[in-house]
Every structure is written in C-alpha cells, then in structure tokens.
C-alpha positions in Angstrom: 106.4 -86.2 17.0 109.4 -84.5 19.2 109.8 -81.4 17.9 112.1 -78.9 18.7 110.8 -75.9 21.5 112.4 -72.4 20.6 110.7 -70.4 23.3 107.7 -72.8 23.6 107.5 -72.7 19.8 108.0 -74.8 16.7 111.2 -74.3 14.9 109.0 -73.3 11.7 107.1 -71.0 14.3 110.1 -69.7 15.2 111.5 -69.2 12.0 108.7 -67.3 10.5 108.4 -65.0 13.4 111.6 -63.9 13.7 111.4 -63.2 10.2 108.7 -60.5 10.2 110.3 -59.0 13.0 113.7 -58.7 11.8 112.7 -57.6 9.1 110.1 -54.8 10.3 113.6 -53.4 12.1 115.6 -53.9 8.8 112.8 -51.4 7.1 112.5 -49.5 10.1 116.6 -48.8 9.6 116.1 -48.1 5.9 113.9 -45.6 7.1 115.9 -44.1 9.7 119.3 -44.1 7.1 117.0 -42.1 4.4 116.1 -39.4 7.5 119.6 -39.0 8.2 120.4 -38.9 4.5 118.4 -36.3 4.3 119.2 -34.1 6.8 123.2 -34.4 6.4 122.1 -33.5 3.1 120.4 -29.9 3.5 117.9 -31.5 1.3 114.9 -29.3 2.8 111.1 -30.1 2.7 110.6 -31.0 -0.5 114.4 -32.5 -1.2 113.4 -34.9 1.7 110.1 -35.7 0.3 111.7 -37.2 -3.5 114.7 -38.8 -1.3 111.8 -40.6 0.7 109.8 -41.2 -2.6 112.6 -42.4 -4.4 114.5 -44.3 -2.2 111.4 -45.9 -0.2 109.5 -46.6 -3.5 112.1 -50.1 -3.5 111.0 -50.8 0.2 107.2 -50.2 -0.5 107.4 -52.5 -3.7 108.6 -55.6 -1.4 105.9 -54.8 0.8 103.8 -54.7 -0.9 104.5 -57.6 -3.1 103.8 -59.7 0.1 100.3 -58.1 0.6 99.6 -58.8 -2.6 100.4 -62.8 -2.6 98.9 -62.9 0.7 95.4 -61.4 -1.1 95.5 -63.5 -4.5 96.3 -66.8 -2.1 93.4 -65.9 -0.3 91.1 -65.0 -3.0 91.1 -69.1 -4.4 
C-alpha cells in the first residue's frame, strides 16, 4: 500500500490529529474572548462567573457530547 507520509504519519493520522489540536486552541480562544469579554465589560466576580456559565455552557455541551460517544462506543 503507498500511502501518503504527513510528518511520518498517515494522512487519516494526520487528519485526526490536527483536529484535536486545532480545535483544543479554537476552545482555548473561546475561552480567552469570554475573559476579555468580561473584563472590557466591568462585569465583576460574579458578572464574570454567568458570562463564563452561559457562554461556555455551548462549548462544554460539544465536549462533552464527544466524551459521551466515545463512552457508549466503548460500552458495546
């Protein structure tokens, strides 16, 4: 089989971890834009708190979707 090397990996290597780690920096962003959302903001302690509650309950939800797949996949 001649596959094609990305770094010494498989292109569906490849593909699959660049995923996760674009994607850890994309959620690591989200969480840096909701700081600074914050803080432009005034919002204080507990202001902060709900913005990070509220707007990271959408990022937590796709996260957590995954984990959950991964779990039931495994369970059969």
């Amino acid at each position: 089989m001649n596959d094609v090397l990305i770094f010494g990996l498989t292109e569906p290597e490849f593909g699959e971890l660049s995923l996760k780690f674009f994607l850890s920096g994309l959620v690591a962003y989200m969480v840096f834009i909701i700081w600074n959302l914050a803080r432009e903001s005034k919002a204080g302690k507990y202001g902060m708190l709900w913005m990070f509650m509220g707007l990271g309950l959408g990022m937590f939800g796709f996260v957590s979707k995954e984990l959950i797949i991964k779990v039931l996949s495994a369970a059969h």
